[in-house]
N, C-alpha and C positions, 0 to 999 in steps of 0.2 A: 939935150936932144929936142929936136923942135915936136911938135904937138902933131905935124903930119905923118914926119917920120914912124913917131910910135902909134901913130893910126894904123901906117900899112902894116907893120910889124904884127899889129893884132890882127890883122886879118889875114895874111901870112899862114900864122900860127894857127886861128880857129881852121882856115883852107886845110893846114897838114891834119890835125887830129879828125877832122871832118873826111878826109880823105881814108886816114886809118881805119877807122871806125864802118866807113863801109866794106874796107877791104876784109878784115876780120869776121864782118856779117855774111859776108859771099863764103869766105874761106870753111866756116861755121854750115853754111847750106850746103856748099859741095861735100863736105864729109859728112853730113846726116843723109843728103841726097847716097853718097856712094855705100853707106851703111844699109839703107831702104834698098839699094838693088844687089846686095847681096844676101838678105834675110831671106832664103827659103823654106819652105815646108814639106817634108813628104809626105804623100797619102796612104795611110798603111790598112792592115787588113788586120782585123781581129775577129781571130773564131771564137765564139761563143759555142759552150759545151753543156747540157745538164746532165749532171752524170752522178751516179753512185760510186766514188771511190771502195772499194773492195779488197782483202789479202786472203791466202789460205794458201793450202795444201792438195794437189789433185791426187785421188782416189780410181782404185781400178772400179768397172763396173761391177764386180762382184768379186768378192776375195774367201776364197775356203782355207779356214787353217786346217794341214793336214796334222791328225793328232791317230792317239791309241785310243779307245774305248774301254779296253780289259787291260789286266796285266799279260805279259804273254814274250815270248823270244821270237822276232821274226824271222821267218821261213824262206820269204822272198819278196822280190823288191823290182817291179814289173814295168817301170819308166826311171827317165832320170828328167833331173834339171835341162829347162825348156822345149822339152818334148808337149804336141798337143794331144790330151785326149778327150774323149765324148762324157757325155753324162753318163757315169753309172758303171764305169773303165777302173777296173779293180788297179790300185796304187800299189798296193805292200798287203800280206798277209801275214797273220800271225802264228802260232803253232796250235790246231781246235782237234788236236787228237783225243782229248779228254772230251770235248764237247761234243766229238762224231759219235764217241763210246756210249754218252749218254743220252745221245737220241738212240739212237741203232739200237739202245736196250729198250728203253723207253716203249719203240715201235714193235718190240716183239711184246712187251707184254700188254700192250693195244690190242695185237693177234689174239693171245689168251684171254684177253676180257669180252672182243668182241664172241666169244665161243661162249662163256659159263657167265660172264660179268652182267650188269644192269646196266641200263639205260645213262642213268645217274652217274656210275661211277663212268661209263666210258665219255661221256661230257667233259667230263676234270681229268681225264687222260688225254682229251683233245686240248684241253686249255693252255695243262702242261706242255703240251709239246711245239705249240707257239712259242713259249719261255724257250723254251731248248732251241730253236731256231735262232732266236734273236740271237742268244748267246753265239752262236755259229758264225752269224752276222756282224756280229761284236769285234769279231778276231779278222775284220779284214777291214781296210781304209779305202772307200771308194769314193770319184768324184761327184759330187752333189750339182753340175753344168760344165756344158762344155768352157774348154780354158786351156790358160797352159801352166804346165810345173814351174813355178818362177823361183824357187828353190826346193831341193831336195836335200837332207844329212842324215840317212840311213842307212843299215847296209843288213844283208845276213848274218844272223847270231847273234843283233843288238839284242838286250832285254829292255821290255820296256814298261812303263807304269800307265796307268790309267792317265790320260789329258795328256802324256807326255807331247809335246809337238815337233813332228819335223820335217815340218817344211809349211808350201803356200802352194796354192792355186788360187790364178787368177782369170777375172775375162776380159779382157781389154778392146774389147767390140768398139767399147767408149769409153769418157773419164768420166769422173763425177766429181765434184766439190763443193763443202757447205762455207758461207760464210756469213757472217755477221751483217746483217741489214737495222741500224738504227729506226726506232720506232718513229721517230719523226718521219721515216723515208719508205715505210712498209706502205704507203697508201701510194704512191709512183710505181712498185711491184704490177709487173703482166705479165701472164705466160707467154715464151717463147720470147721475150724481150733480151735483145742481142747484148752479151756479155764481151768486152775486149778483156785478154788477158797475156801478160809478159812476163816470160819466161828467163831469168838469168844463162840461160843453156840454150835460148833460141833466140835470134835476134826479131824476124818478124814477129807482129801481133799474132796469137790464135783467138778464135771467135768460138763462141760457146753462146747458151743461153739459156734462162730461168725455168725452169724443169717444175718446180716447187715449191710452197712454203706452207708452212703449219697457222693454223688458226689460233696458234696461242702463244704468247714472247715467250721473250727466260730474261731473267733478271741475273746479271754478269757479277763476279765477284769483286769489280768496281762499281757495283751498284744500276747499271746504265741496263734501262731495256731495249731487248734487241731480239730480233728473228732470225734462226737459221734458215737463209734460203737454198734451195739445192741447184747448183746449175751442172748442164751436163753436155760434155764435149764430142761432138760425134768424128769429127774430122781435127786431126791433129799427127806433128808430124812423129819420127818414132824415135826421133833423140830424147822427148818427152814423157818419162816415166813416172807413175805412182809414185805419189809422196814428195815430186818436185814441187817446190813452191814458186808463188806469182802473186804480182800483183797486178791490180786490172778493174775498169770501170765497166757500173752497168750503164747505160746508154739510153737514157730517158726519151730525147727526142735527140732529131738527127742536127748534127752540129750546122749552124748558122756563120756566115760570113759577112763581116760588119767592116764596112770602108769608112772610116774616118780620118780626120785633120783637122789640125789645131786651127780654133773658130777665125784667128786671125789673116787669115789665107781667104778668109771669105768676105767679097765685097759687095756691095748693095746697090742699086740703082733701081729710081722707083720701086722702093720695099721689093726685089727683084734679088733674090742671091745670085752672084757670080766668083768665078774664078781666072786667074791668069796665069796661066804655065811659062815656067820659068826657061821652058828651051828655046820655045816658037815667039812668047810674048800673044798667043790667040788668047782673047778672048773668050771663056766659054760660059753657058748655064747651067747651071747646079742646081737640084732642090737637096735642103739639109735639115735638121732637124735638132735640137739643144741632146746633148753626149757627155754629161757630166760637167764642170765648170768649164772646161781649158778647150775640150773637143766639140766637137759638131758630125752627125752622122748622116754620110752624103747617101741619100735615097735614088738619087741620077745623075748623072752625067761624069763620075770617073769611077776606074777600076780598081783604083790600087795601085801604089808604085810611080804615080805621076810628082812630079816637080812644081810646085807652086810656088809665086809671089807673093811677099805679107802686100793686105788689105788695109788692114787695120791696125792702129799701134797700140801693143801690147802692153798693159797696167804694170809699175814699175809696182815694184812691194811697198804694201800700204795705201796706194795709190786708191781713193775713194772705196775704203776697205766694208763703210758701213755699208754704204749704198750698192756694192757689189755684192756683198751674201745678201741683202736683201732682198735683190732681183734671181741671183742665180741659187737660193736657199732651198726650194724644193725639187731645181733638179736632181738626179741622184749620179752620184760618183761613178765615173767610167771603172765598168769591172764591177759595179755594187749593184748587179741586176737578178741577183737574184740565184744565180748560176752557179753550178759547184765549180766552173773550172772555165779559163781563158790561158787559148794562146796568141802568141803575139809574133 
Protein backbone atom coordinates (compact mmCIF):
# COMPACT_ATOMS: atom_id res chain seq x y z
CA UNK A 1 0.00 0.00 0.00
CA UNK A 2 1.67 3.28 -1.01
CA UNK A 3 2.39 5.79 1.96
CA UNK A 4 -0.62 8.12 0.69
CA UNK A 5 -3.03 5.84 0.52
CA UNK A 6 -2.55 4.89 4.21
CA UNK A 7 -2.24 8.65 4.91
CA UNK A 8 -6.03 9.18 3.94
CA UNK A 9 -7.04 6.02 5.61
CA UNK A 10 -5.86 7.62 8.81
CA UNK A 11 -7.57 10.44 8.40
CA UNK A 12 -10.62 8.67 7.25
CA UNK A 13 -10.75 6.89 10.39
CA UNK A 14 -9.61 9.70 12.94
CA UNK A 15 -12.79 11.90 10.78
CA UNK A 16 -15.32 8.68 11.86
CA UNK A 17 -14.36 8.33 15.59
CA UNK A 18 -13.97 12.20 15.79
CA UNK A 19 -17.47 12.23 14.25
CA UNK A 20 -18.71 9.64 17.04
CA UNK A 21 -17.51 11.03 19.78
CA UNK A 22 -19.28 14.20 19.27
CA UNK A 23 -22.31 12.58 18.34
CA UNK A 24 -22.27 10.54 21.79
CA UNK A 25 -21.44 13.96 23.59
CA UNK A 26 -24.80 15.66 22.18
CA UNK A 27 -26.75 12.34 22.62
CA UNK A 28 -25.24 12.44 26.58
CA UNK A 29 -26.52 16.40 26.67
CA UNK A 30 -29.92 15.90 25.25
CA UNK A 31 -30.67 13.08 27.85
CA UNK A 32 -29.33 15.11 30.95
CA UNK A 33 -30.88 18.27 29.32
CA UNK A 34 -34.32 16.10 29.01
CA UNK A 35 -33.88 14.78 32.69
CA UNK A 36 -33.33 18.57 34.03
CA UNK A 37 -36.71 19.43 32.44
CA UNK A 38 -38.48 16.84 33.90
CA UNK A 39 -37.06 17.14 37.72
CA UNK A 40 -39.93 18.91 39.39
CA UNK A 41 -40.64 20.06 42.93
CA UNK A 42 -43.90 20.62 44.77
CA UNK A 43 -44.32 23.28 47.44
CA UNK A 44 -46.00 21.87 50.21
CA UNK A 45 -47.47 23.14 53.59
CA UNK A 46 -46.41 22.00 56.90
CA UNK A 47 -48.50 22.83 59.90
CA UNK A 48 -46.59 23.18 62.74
CA UNK A 49 -48.42 22.33 66.20
CA UNK A 50 -47.33 22.94 69.98
CA UNK A 51 -49.49 20.90 71.80
CA UNK A 52 -49.77 18.68 74.90
CA UNK A 53 -50.58 15.26 73.82
CA UNK A 54 -53.40 14.03 76.50
CA UNK A 55 -55.75 10.61 77.17
CA UNK A 56 -58.50 10.01 79.88
CA UNK A 57 -61.80 9.44 80.69
CA UNK A 58 -64.77 12.13 80.72
CA UNK A 59 -66.67 12.49 84.10
CA UNK A 60 -70.17 13.88 84.89
CA UNK A 61 -70.04 17.28 86.56
CA UNK A 62 -71.18 15.96 89.71
CA UNK A 63 -72.05 12.29 90.39
CA UNK A 64 -74.20 11.21 93.92
CA UNK A 65 -74.09 7.50 94.60
CA UNK A 66 -77.50 6.73 95.75
CA UNK A 67 -76.99 4.45 98.84
CA UNK A 68 -78.97 3.60 102.49
CA UNK A 69 -77.60 5.25 105.54
CA UNK A 70 -79.45 2.69 108.22
CA UNK A 71 -80.43 -0.70 107.83
CA UNK A 72 -84.12 -0.62 106.96
CA UNK A 73 -86.96 -2.34 104.31
CA UNK A 74 -87.91 0.19 101.72
CA UNK A 75 -91.36 1.73 101.74
CA UNK A 76 -91.27 3.47 98.51
CA UNK A 77 -89.49 4.38 95.57
CA UNK A 78 -90.46 8.07 94.26
CA UNK A 79 -88.66 8.24 90.64
CA UNK A 80 -87.16 5.93 88.36
CA UNK A 81 -84.19 5.72 86.03
CA UNK A 82 -83.72 8.98 83.97
CA UNK A 83 -86.23 11.02 85.54
CA UNK A 84 -84.89 14.65 86.54
CA UNK A 85 -85.15 15.87 90.01
CA UNK A 86 -84.13 19.16 92.02
CA UNK A 87 -81.83 19.37 95.06
CA UNK A 88 -83.32 17.89 98.10
CA UNK A 89 -86.29 15.66 95.91
CA UNK A 90 -86.86 12.71 98.22
CA UNK A 91 -85.52 9.26 96.12
CA UNK A 92 -86.74 6.05 98.18
CA UNK A 93 -87.75 5.94 101.78
CA UNK A 94 -87.17 3.61 104.21
CA UNK A 95 -89.52 1.98 106.99
CA UNK A 96 -88.82 5.12 110.38
CA UNK A 97 -91.87 3.58 112.33
CA UNK A 98 -89.45 2.74 115.07
CA UNK A 99 -87.74 6.08 114.69
CA UNK A 100 -91.33 8.21 114.56
CA UNK A 101 -92.21 6.09 117.90
CA UNK A 102 -89.12 7.42 119.48
CA UNK A 103 -89.32 10.95 118.96
CA UNK A 104 -93.20 11.19 119.54
CA UNK A 105 -92.17 9.67 122.83
CA UNK A 106 -89.26 11.51 123.32
CA UNK A 107 -91.42 14.81 122.72
CA UNK A 108 -94.04 13.95 125.28
CA UNK A 109 -91.67 13.52 127.98
CA UNK A 110 -90.01 17.08 126.85
CA UNK A 111 -93.85 18.20 127.82
CA UNK A 112 -93.21 16.64 131.32
CA UNK A 113 -89.79 18.07 131.90
CA UNK A 114 -90.60 21.28 130.67
CA UNK A 115 -93.58 21.41 133.72
CA UNK A 116 -91.50 19.79 137.06
CA UNK A 117 -87.91 19.26 135.02
CA UNK A 118 -84.53 21.70 135.24
CA UNK A 119 -83.04 23.78 133.05
CA UNK A 120 -80.20 21.25 132.66
CA UNK A 121 -81.93 18.36 132.23
CA UNK A 122 -84.30 19.90 129.54
CA UNK A 123 -80.94 21.02 127.51
CA UNK A 124 -79.94 17.16 126.92
CA UNK A 125 -83.60 16.48 126.16
CA UNK A 126 -83.11 19.07 123.37
CA UNK A 127 -79.85 17.57 122.35
CA UNK A 128 -81.33 14.22 122.14
CA UNK A 129 -84.00 14.87 120.03
CA UNK A 130 -81.65 16.38 117.15
CA UNK A 131 -80.28 12.57 117.42
CA UNK A 132 -83.72 11.35 116.83
CA UNK A 133 -84.33 13.48 113.84
CA UNK A 134 -81.28 12.58 112.06
CA UNK A 135 -82.08 9.04 112.58
CA UNK A 136 -85.60 10.06 110.71
CA UNK A 137 -83.45 11.63 108.28
CA UNK A 138 -81.29 8.53 107.96
CA UNK A 139 -84.32 6.29 106.57
CA UNK A 140 -84.65 8.40 103.52
CA UNK A 141 -82.25 8.92 100.21
CA UNK A 142 -82.56 12.39 98.91
CA UNK A 143 -80.74 14.28 95.97
CA UNK A 144 -77.60 16.34 97.29
CA UNK A 145 -78.24 18.85 93.39
CA UNK A 146 -80.14 18.99 90.81
CA UNK A 147 -79.46 15.86 88.13
CA UNK A 148 -80.81 13.18 86.61
CA UNK A 149 -81.37 9.27 87.80
CA UNK A 150 -78.83 7.75 85.51
CA UNK A 151 -79.56 4.41 87.03
CA UNK A 152 -81.98 3.17 89.56
CA UNK A 153 -82.24 -1.03 91.17
CA UNK A 154 -84.68 -0.71 93.79
CA UNK A 155 -88.06 -1.65 94.42
CA UNK A 156 -90.62 -1.86 97.50
CA UNK A 157 -89.88 -4.57 100.17
CA UNK A 158 -86.02 -4.57 99.22
CA UNK A 159 -84.06 -4.98 102.65
CA UNK A 160 -81.37 -3.06 102.77
CA UNK A 161 -77.93 -2.58 104.75
CA UNK A 162 -76.13 0.52 105.65
CA UNK A 163 -73.90 1.85 102.29
CA UNK A 164 -75.87 -0.51 100.31
CA UNK A 165 -75.94 1.31 96.89
CA UNK A 166 -78.55 1.71 94.22
CA UNK A 167 -78.09 3.44 91.88
CA UNK A 168 -76.44 7.23 90.58
CA UNK A 169 -77.21 10.64 90.03
CA UNK A 170 -75.75 12.67 87.92
CA UNK A 171 -75.38 16.54 86.66
CA UNK A 172 -74.38 16.68 83.34
CA UNK A 173 -74.63 20.58 82.88
CA UNK A 174 -70.87 19.72 81.75
CA UNK A 175 -68.05 17.02 81.73
CA UNK A 176 -65.06 17.16 83.55
CA UNK A 177 -61.87 15.12 83.07
CA UNK A 178 -58.46 14.93 84.81
CA UNK A 179 -55.37 13.86 83.07
CA UNK A 180 -51.84 13.63 83.34
CA UNK A 181 -49.73 16.74 82.38
CA UNK A 182 -45.87 15.84 82.44
CA UNK A 183 -43.80 18.06 84.86
CA UNK A 184 -41.60 19.14 82.16
CA UNK A 185 -44.99 20.68 80.50
CA UNK A 186 -46.96 22.08 83.76
CA UNK A 187 -45.02 25.42 83.04
CA UNK A 188 -47.07 25.80 79.28
CA UNK A 189 -50.38 25.15 81.63
CA UNK A 190 -53.14 28.52 81.47
CA UNK A 191 -56.42 28.77 82.36
CA UNK A 192 -59.07 28.54 79.98
CA UNK A 193 -56.40 27.22 77.46
CA UNK A 194 -58.28 25.41 74.66
CA UNK A 195 -58.25 21.48 74.99
CA UNK A 196 -59.24 19.46 71.49
CA UNK A 197 -60.57 16.12 72.29
CA UNK A 198 -61.65 12.81 70.18
CA UNK A 199 -64.05 10.74 70.78
CA UNK A 200 -64.17 6.97 69.32
CA UNK A 201 -68.28 7.44 69.27
CA UNK A 202 -67.98 11.02 67.78
CA UNK A 203 -66.36 11.77 64.65
CA UNK A 204 -65.83 15.65 64.94
CA UNK A 205 -63.36 17.13 67.53
CA UNK A 206 -65.12 18.58 70.95
CA UNK A 207 -63.20 21.61 72.48
CA UNK A 208 -62.98 21.81 76.28
CA UNK A 209 -60.54 23.70 78.42
CA UNK A 210 -58.07 23.87 81.46
CA UNK A 211 -60.36 24.44 84.43
CA UNK A 212 -57.32 23.54 86.98
CA UNK A 213 -54.46 22.32 88.46
CA UNK A 214 -53.06 21.69 91.87
CA UNK A 215 -49.82 23.24 93.00
CA UNK A 216 -48.25 20.06 93.96
CA UNK A 217 -47.27 16.79 91.34
CA UNK A 218 -47.69 13.13 92.23
CA UNK A 219 -45.07 10.83 91.45
CA UNK A 220 -46.82 7.74 89.10
CA UNK A 221 -46.14 4.24 89.78
CA UNK A 222 -43.66 4.32 86.92
CA UNK A 223 -41.92 6.75 88.80
CA UNK A 224 -42.51 9.88 86.37
CA UNK A 225 -43.72 13.22 87.85
CA UNK A 226 -46.83 14.55 86.80
CA UNK A 227 -49.97 16.89 87.37
CA UNK A 228 -53.56 16.17 87.41
CA UNK A 229 -54.98 18.88 85.49
CA UNK A 230 -58.87 19.30 85.36
CA UNK A 231 -60.44 20.24 82.11
CA UNK A 232 -64.09 20.88 81.69
CA UNK A 233 -66.38 20.52 78.77
CA UNK A 234 -69.29 22.85 78.69
CA UNK A 235 -70.59 22.20 75.20
CA UNK A 236 -70.66 18.72 73.90
CA UNK A 237 -72.87 16.67 71.83
CA UNK A 238 -75.19 13.89 73.65
CA UNK A 239 -73.95 10.69 72.17
CA UNK A 240 -71.05 11.59 74.56
CA UNK A 241 -71.50 9.99 77.96
CA UNK A 242 -69.49 9.77 81.29
CA UNK A 243 -66.87 7.55 81.45
CA UNK A 244 -66.27 7.60 77.42
CA UNK A 245 -62.88 7.85 76.69
CA UNK A 246 -60.57 10.20 74.38
CA UNK A 247 -57.78 11.23 73.33
CA UNK A 248 -56.85 14.87 72.70
CA UNK A 249 -54.39 17.84 72.72
CA UNK A 250 -53.85 20.86 74.71
CA UNK A 251 -53.12 23.55 72.30
CA UNK A 252 -50.21 25.72 73.40
CA UNK A 253 -50.25 28.25 70.65
CA UNK A 254 -52.35 28.34 67.72
CA UNK A 255 -51.13 26.08 64.79
CA UNK A 256 -48.55 27.91 62.23
CA UNK A 257 -48.48 27.06 58.48
CA UNK A 258 -44.97 26.74 56.95
CA UNK A 259 -44.56 26.68 52.95
CA UNK A 260 -41.56 24.83 51.95
CA UNK A 261 -39.56 23.20 49.09
CA UNK A 262 -36.71 21.29 48.49
CA UNK A 263 -33.76 24.12 48.50
CA UNK A 264 -32.91 22.73 44.95
CA UNK A 265 -35.95 24.52 43.21
CA UNK A 266 -34.33 27.62 44.26
CA UNK A 267 -32.15 29.64 41.98
CA UNK A 268 -29.97 32.65 42.64
CA UNK A 269 -29.30 35.69 40.65
CA UNK A 270 -27.20 38.40 42.15
CA UNK A 271 -27.40 36.65 45.60
CA UNK A 272 -31.33 37.31 44.57
CA UNK A 273 -33.42 33.88 45.38
CA UNK A 274 -35.84 32.80 42.70
CA UNK A 275 -38.15 30.50 41.41
CA UNK A 276 -39.55 28.86 37.95
CA UNK A 277 -42.90 27.20 37.84
CA UNK A 278 -43.11 24.36 36.06
CA UNK A 279 -46.53 24.98 34.06
CA UNK A 280 -46.01 28.67 32.77
CA UNK A 281 -41.97 28.66 32.77
CA UNK A 282 -42.58 32.45 34.81
CA UNK A 283 -40.06 33.53 36.40
CA UNK A 284 -40.70 34.50 39.96
CA UNK A 285 -39.19 36.19 43.43
CA UNK A 286 -39.05 34.35 46.51
CA UNK A 287 -37.51 35.31 49.94
CA UNK A 288 -36.59 31.86 51.75
CA UNK A 289 -34.85 31.03 54.62
CA UNK A 290 -32.37 27.45 55.60
CA UNK A 291 -35.43 24.51 56.84
CA UNK A 292 -33.44 21.82 57.75
CA UNK A 293 -30.66 20.29 55.20
CA UNK A 294 -32.91 19.27 52.10
CA UNK A 295 -35.67 22.12 52.59
CA UNK A 296 -35.83 25.83 52.52
CA UNK A 297 -38.84 28.05 54.10
CA UNK A 298 -40.41 30.33 51.48
CA UNK A 299 -41.38 33.64 53.63
CA UNK A 300 -42.84 35.15 50.07
CA UNK A 301 -43.89 34.74 46.94
CA UNK A 302 -45.75 31.20 46.86
CA UNK A 303 -48.71 29.35 48.65
CA UNK A 304 -48.32 26.01 48.68
CA UNK A 305 -49.22 23.52 45.95
CA UNK A 306 -47.23 25.35 43.19
CA UNK A 307 -44.93 23.25 40.63
CA UNK A 308 -41.48 24.11 40.45
CA UNK A 309 -38.23 23.66 38.18
CA UNK A 310 -34.88 22.16 39.92
CA UNK A 311 -32.39 25.06 40.13
CA UNK A 312 -29.82 23.52 41.36
CA UNK A 313 -28.26 19.97 40.99
CA UNK A 314 -28.86 17.82 43.79
CA UNK A 315 -25.61 16.29 45.84
CA UNK A 316 -25.45 12.63 44.69
CA UNK A 317 -24.65 10.41 48.18
CA UNK A 318 -21.45 11.21 49.50
CA UNK A 319 -20.90 13.87 47.21
CA UNK A 320 -18.66 16.51 49.31
CA UNK A 321 -19.97 14.86 52.47
CA UNK A 322 -17.39 16.69 54.74
CA UNK A 323 -17.89 19.98 53.62
CA UNK A 324 -21.60 19.59 53.44
CA UNK A 325 -22.36 18.87 57.32
CA UNK A 326 -19.90 21.49 57.83
CA UNK A 327 -21.83 24.16 56.26
CA UNK A 328 -25.40 22.87 56.96
CA UNK A 329 -24.33 21.45 60.68
CA UNK A 330 -26.22 23.88 62.89
CA UNK A 331 -29.27 24.03 60.96
CA UNK A 332 -31.75 22.05 62.77
CA UNK A 333 -33.76 19.05 61.07
CA UNK A 334 -37.15 19.77 59.43
CA UNK A 335 -39.72 18.62 62.05
CA UNK A 336 -36.86 19.10 64.97
CA UNK A 337 -38.28 22.54 66.09
CA UNK A 338 -39.14 22.05 68.94
CA UNK A 339 -42.87 21.13 68.58
CA UNK A 340 -44.87 18.36 70.03
CA UNK A 341 -46.44 17.72 66.64
CA UNK A 342 -46.32 18.23 62.60
CA UNK A 343 -48.71 17.73 59.98
CA UNK A 344 -48.00 17.32 56.60
Amino acid sequence: MSKKKLIKIIIIAAAVLLFTALLLTGLRLLVNKSNEEKKVYEVKVETYENVIEVSGTVAAAQEQTLQALSDGTVIAVYVSAGDYVKKGSLILQLDDTSEQYNLAKHDYEMATTQISGSQKELKLMEAQRLSLLQKIADRKVCATFDGVIADLDVAVGDSLEAKDSVGTLVNIDYLTAEVEIPETDVAKLQLNQKVELNFSAYKTPVYGYIESWPAIGEITSRGATIVNAKIRIDDYPSVILPNFSFTGKIQIEEPVDNIIVERYAIGYEDKEPYVVLAKSGEKRAVKVKPYGKEYVKVLEGLTGGELLLQQTAEKKSGQNKNSSNKKQGNLPAAGNTGAAGFKR
